[in-house]
C-alpha positions in Angstrom: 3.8 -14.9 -1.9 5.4 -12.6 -4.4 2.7 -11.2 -7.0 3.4 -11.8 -10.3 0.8 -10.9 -13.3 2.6 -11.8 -16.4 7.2 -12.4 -16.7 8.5 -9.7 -18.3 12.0 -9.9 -18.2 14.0 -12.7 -19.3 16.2 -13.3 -15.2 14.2 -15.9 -13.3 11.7 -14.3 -10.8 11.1 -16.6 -7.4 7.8 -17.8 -7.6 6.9 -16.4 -10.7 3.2 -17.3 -12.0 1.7 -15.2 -14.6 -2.5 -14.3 -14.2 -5.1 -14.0 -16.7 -6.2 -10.6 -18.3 -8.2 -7.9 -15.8 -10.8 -9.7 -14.3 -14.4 -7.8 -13.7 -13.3 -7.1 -9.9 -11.1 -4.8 -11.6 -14.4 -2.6 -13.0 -15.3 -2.1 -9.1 -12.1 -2.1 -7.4 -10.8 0.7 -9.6 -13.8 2.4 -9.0 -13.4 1.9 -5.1 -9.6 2.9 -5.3 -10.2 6.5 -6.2 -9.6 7.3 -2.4 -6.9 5.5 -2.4 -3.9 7.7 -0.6 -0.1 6.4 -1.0 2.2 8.9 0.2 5.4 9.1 1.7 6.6 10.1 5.2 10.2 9.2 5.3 12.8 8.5 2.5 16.4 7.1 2.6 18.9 7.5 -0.1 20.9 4.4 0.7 25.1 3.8 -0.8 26.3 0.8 0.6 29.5 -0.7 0.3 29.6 -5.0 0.3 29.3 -6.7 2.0 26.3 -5.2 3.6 23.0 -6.6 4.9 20.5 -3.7 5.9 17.2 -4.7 8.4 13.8 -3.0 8.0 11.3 -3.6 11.2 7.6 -3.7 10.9 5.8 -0.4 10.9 1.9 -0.8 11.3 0.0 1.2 8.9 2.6 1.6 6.8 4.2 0.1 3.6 8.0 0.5 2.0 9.1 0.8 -1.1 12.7 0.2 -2.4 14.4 1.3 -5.9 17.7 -0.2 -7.0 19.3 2.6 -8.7 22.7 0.4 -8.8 22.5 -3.4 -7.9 22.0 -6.4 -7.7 20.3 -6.3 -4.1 19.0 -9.5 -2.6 15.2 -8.8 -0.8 14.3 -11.1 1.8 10.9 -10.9 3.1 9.8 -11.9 6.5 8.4 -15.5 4.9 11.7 -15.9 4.5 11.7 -15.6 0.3 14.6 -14.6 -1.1 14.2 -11.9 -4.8 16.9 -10.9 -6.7 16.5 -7.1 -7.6 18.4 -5.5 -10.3 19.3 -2.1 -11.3 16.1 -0.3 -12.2 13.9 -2.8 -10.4 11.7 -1.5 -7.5 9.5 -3.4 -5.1 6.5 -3.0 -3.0 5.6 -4.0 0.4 2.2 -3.4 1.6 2.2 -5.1 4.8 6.0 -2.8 5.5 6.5 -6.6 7.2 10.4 -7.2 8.6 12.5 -7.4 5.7 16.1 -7.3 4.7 18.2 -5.9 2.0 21.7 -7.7 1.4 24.4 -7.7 -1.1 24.4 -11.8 -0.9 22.2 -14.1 0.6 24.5 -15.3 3.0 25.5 -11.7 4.5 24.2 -10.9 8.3 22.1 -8.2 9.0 21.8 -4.7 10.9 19.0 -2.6 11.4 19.3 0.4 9.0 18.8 2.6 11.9 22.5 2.1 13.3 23.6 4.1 10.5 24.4 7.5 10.2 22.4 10.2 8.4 22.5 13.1 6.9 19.7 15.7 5.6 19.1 15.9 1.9 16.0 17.5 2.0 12.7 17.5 4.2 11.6 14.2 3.6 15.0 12.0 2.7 17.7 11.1 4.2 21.3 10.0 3.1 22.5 6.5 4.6 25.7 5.5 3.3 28.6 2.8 5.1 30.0 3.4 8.3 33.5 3.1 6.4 35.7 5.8 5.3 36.3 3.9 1.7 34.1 6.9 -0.5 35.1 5.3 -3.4 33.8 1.7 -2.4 30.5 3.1 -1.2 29.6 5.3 -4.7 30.8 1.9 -6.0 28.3 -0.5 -4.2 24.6 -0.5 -4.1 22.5 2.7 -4.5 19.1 1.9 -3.3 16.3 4.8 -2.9 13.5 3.9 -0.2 10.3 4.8 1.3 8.5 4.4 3.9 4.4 5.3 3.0 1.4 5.9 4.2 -0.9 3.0 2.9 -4.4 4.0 2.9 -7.1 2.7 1.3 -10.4 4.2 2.9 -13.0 2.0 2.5 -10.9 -0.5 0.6 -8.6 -0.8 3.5 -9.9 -4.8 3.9 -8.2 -5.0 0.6 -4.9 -4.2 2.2 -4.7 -7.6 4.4 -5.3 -9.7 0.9 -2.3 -8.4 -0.7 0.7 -10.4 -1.3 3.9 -9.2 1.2 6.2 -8.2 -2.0 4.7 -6.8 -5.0 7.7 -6.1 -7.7 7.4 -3.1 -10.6 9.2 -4.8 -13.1 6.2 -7.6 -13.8 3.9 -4.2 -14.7 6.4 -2.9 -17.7 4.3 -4.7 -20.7 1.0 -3.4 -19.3 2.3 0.2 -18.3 5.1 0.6 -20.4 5.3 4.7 -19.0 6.4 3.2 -16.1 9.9 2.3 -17.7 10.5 6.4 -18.5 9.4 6.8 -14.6 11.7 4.3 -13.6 14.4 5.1 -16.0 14.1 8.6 -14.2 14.8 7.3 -11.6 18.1 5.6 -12.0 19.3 9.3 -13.2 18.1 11.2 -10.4 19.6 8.2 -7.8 22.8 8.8 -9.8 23.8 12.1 -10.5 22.2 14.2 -7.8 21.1 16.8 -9.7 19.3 20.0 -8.2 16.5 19.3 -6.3 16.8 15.0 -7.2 15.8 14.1 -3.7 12.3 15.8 -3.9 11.4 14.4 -7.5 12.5 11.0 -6.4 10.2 11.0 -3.1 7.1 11.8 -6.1 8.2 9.7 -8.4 8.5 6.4 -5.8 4.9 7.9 -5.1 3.4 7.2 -8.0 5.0 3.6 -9.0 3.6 2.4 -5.9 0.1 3.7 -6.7 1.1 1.7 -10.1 1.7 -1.6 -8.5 -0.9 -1.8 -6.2 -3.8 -0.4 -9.0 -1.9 -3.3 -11.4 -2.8 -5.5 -8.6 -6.4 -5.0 -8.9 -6.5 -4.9 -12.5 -5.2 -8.0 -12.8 -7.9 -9.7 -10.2 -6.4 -9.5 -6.8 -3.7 -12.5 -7.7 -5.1 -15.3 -6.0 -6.2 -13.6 -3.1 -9.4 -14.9 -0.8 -11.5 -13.8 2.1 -13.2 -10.5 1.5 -12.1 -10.1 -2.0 -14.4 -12.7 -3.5 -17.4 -10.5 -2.6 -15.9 -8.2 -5.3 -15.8 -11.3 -7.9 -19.4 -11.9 -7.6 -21.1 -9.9 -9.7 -24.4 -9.5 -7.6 -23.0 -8.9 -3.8 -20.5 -6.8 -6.0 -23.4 -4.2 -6.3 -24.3 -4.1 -3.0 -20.7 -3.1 -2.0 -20.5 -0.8 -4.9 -23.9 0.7 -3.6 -22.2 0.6 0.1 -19.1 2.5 -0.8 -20.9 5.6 -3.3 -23.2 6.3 -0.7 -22.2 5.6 2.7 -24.2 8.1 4.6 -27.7 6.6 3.1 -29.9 4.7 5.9 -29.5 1.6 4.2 -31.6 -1.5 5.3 -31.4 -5.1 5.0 -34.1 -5.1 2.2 -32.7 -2.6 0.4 -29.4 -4.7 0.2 -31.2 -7.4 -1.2 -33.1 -5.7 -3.7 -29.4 -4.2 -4.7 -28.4 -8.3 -5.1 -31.9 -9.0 -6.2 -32.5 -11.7 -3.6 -34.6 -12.3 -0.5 -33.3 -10.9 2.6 -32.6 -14.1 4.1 -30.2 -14.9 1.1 -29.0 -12.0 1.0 -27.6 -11.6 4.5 -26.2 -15.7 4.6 -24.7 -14.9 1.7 -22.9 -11.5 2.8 -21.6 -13.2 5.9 -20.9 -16.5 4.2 -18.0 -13.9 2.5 -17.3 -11.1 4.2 -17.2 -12.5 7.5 -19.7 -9.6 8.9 -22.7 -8.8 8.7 -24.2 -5.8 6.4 -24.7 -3.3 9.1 -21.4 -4.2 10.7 -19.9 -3.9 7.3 -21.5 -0.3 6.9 -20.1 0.8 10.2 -16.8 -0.1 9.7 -16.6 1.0 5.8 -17.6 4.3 7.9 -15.5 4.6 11.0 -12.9 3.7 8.1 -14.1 6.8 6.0 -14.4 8.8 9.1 -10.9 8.6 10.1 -9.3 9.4 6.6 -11.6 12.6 6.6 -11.0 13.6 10.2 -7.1 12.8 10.3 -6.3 13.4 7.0 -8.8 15.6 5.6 -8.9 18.0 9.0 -12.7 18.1 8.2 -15.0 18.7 11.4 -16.4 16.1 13.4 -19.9 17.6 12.8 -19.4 17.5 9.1 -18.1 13.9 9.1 -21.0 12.6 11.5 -23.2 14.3 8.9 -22.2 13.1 5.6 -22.1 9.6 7.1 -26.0 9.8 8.1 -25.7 10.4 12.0 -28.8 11.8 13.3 -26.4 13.6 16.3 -22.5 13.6 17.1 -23.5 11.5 20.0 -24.4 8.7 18.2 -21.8 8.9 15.6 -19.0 9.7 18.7 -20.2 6.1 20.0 -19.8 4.6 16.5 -16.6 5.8 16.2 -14.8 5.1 19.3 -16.7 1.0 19.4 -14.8 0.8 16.4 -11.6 2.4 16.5 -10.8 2.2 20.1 -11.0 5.7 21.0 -13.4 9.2 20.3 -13.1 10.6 17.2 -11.8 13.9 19.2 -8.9 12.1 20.4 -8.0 11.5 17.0 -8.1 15.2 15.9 -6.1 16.3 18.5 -3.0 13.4 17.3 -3.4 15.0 13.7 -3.4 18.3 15.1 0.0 17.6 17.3 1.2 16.1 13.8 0.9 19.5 11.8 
């Protein structure tokens, strides 16, 4: 389901419903995204010549972003939905599910990868038609995309409730900056001046951080599950109290005073919506912590164990690898071998 907080434009958006004002979730899920990390790996400055249908696969982990810098380009998701983007509009997807671009809705598809490439920079690549028409390509689609690193840290539950195409151009009357961003660009997709591949990579950084904290802001959409423990205000505390200070030796009773309730309440309740119990909820919030910090962070697995309230590496080594398949160790050597 395409998310869609209020219609800003006057072109018809598929499945367009508009929300209410920020909910309180907002209050704790903004405070809870402040570890949020969005940030591309690989970019793709795309010309296309029509017609053209280009095929994006599933990348776990990850999420994509695409700019129009020169449509219209049709989206189809992997529900099937079909979005009409125009020049200037960008879209989100969290999930990075199979997806397609096309020039028409009725165009087959290739997988982008049978195309050839050519270095811009580090980061992004140049994809343009395997045709030898320049002037039909530089007169076809321009599209600028991204695939990111999508992680949440302890809000990585948050992740699964999210919608599978989030589009930018819903988020102009709330964050009207976001037009200069975007209006920047459409000039840096067109002209190619010094150094434009580098400044688009940050810039399709930070409107993607804008969509997803829109999102929250405007109450999750209509999402379910685990998010409604963030809508009610009492096991909202007890979250919020989960998340600033992970490494405490919480108990059950000290949950429930946190919810002011009885422990038995507490606890049915907390299952009831989470789908876990407190203590399983604690571990995972931090095996989830621990990986950003040891994979991302490079911090020691002494100092991680520590801050998270391990009395010895042992015990926080077993933690780690019940939950996330395999010793924290293994895990610094892949982001070592990454470097």
């Amino acid at each position: 389901m395409m998310w869609t907080p209020q219609l800003l434009i006057n072109r018809p958006i598929p499945m367009a419903t508009p929300l209410s004002q920020p909910s309180d979730t907002y209050d704790l899920a903004s405070e809870l995204l402040l570890g949020m990390r969005l940030v591309g790996v690989q970019y793709k400055r795309i010309e296309m010549a029509p017609p053209f249908g280009l095929g994006f696969g599933t990348v776990p982990g990850r999420a994509q972003f695409h700019f129009i810098g020169r449509g219209p380009v049709f989206l189809r998701s992997a529900s099937g939905a079909l979005h009409r983007l125009e020049t200037g509009d960008a879209a989100l997807l969290p999930h990075s599910g199979a997806h397609a671009l096309l020039s028409s809705p009725e165009v087959s598809c290739q997988d982008i990868a049978v195309f050839e490439t050519t270095d811009l920079c580090a980061t992004v690549r140049a994809v343009r038609s395997n045709t030898d028409n320049a002037a039909s390509c530089s007169s076809g689609a321009l599209i600028f995309s991204g695939c990111m690193e999508f992680d949440l840290g302890g809000m990585q539950l948050l992740v699964a409730s999210m919608p599978e195409v989030m589009l930018v151009g819903t988020l102009l009357d709330r964050y009207p900056e976001l037009r200069a961003m975007l209006d920047a660009m459409e000039r840096e997709s067109q002209f190619r001046r010094a150094g434009f591949a580098g400044i688009l990579a940050r810039l399709a950084d930070v409107v993607s951080a804008f969509i997803v904290r829109g999102w929250v802001e405007c109450g999750c959409g209509d999402a379910t599950g685990w998010v409604q423990a963030l809508r009610d205000p009492r096991l909202g505390k007890v979250i919020l109290a989960l998340h600033r200070d992970p490494g405490r030796n919480w108990t059950v009773a000290e949950l429930a005073a946190e919810m002011d309730s009885s422990r038995s309440v507490f606890a049915e309740r907390f299952l009831a919506v989470t789908g876990m119990t407190p203590v399983r909820y604690l571990t995972e919030l931090r095996m989830r912590l621990a990986t950003q910090w040891i994979g991302h962070d490079r911090q020691s697995i002494e100092t991680v164990a520590f801050r998270l309230g391990y009395g010895s590496l042992a015990a926080f080594s077993r933690a780690f690898k019940r939950i996330v398949g395999q010793p924290p160790g293994a895990l610094r050597t892949q982001a070592n071998a990454a470097d």
